[in-house]
C-alpha positions as CSV (number, residue, x, y, z in Angstrom):
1,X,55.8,104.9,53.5
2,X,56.8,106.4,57.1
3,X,54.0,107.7,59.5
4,X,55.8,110.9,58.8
5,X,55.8,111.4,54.6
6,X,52.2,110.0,54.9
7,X,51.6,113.0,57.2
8,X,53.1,115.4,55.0
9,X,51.7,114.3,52.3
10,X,48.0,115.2,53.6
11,X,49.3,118.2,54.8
12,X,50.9,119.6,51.5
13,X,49.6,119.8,48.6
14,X,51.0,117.3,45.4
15,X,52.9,118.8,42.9
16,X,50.7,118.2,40.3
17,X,47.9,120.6,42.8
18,X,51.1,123.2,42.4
19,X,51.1,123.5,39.0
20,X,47.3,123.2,38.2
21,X,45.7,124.6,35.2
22,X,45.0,127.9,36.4
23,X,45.2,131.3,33.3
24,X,47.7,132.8,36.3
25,X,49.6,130.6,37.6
26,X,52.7,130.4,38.7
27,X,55.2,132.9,37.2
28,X,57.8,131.1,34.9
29,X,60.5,133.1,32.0
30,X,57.4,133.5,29.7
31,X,54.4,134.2,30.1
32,X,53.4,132.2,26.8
33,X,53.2,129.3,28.5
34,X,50.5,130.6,30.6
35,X,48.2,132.4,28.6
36,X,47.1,131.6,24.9
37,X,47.8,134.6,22.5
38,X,47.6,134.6,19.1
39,X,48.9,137.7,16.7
40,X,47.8,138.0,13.2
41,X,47.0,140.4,10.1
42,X,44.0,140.3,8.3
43,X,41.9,142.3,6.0
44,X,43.8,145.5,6.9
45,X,43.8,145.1,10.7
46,X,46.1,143.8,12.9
47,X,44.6,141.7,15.9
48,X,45.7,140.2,18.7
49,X,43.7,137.2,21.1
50,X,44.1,136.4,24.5
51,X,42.3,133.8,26.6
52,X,41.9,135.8,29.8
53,X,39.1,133.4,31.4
54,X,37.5,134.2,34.6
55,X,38.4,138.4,34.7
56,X,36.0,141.1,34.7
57,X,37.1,143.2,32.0
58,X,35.9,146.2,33.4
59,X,38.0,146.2,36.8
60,X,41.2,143.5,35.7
61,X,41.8,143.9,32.5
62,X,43.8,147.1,30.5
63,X,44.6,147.8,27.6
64,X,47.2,150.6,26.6
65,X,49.0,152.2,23.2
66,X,52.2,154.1,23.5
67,X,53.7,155.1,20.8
68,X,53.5,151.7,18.5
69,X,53.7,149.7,21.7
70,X,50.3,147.5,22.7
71,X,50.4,146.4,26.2
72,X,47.8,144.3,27.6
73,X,48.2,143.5,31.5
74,X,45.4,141.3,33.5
75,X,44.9,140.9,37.1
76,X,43.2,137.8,38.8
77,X,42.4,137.3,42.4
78,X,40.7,134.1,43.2
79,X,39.3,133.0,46.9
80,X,37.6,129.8,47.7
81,X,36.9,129.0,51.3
82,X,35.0,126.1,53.2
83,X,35.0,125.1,57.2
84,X,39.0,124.3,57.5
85,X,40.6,126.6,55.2
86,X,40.8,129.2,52.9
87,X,42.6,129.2,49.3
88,X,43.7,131.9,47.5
89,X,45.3,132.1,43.9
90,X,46.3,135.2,42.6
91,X,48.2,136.8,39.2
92,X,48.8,138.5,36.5
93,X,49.8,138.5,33.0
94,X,51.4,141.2,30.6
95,X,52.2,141.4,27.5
96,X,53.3,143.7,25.3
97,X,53.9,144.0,21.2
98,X,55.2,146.3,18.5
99,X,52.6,147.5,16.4
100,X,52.8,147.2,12.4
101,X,53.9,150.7,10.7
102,X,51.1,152.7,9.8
103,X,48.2,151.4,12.4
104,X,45.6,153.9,13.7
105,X,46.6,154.2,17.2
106,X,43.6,156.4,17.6
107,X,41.1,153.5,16.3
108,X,42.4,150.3,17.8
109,X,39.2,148.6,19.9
110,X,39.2,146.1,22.4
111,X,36.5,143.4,23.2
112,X,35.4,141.1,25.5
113,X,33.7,137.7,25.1
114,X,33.3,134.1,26.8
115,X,37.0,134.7,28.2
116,X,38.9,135.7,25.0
117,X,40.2,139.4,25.0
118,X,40.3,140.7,21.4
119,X,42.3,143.7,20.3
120,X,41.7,145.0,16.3
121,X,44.3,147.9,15.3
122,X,43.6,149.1,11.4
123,X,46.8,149.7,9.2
124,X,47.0,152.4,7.4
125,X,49.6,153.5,5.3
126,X,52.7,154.1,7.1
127,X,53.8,157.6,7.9
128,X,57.3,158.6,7.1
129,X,59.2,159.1,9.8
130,X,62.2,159.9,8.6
131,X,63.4,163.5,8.4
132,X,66.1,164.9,6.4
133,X,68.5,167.7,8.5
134,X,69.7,170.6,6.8
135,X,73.6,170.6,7.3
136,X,74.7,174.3,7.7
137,X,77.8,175.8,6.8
138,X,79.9,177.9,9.1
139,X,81.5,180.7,7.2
């Protein structure tokens, strides 16, 4: 190994540093592959689990309902420093997911615990949403 690639390779980081484990990491095609979320029905409610480790809930984390869309979107800003440098790592995730017909927009609740964001939406029975037009006639 040259003077120089033994240099550089103090200097920068190894791949394997790039690509740590880290809930934000780098952006890729799907965030999936980033963030664990699960989606299920049970017992009448629809729920969906994210592992959002290390957010405050309060300040990086929201959760919004718009018209049968869920969208979840976390922030995460992380600073470590020591004598010789400083080392940030920064974020964020969204996702977003068609509700089932007929949930309760107005009831869906969302809870935080040990790093796992939990979002329950009750079904109901599904409105119709359909509605037949009255064809007039032009006499």
């Amino acid at each position: 190994m040259s003077i120089e690639s033994q240099h550089r390779s103090r200097t920068w980081p190894s791949m394997s540093d790039w690509f740590e484990v880290f809930p934000f990491g780098p952006r890729t095609q799907t965030d999936e592959q980033l963030i664990r979320v699960e989606e299920y029905e049970k017992d009448g409610n629809y729920t969906i689990r994210a592992e959002l480790p290390g957010v405050d809930p309060d300040k990086d984390v929201e959760v919004v309902v718009d018209h049968g869309l869920l969208t979840v979107h976390a922030e995460r800003t992380e600073e470590t420093k020591d004598k010789k440098h400083t080392e940030f790592r920064y974020g964020s995730f969204t996702r977003s997911v068609r509700l089932p017909a007929g949930v309760k927009e107005d009831e869906i609740a969302a809870s935080y615990d040990k790093g796992v964001l939990t979002v329950t939406a009750p079904i109901g029975k599904p409105e119709e949403s359909g509605k037949k037009i009255e064809i007039k006639r032009e006499t």
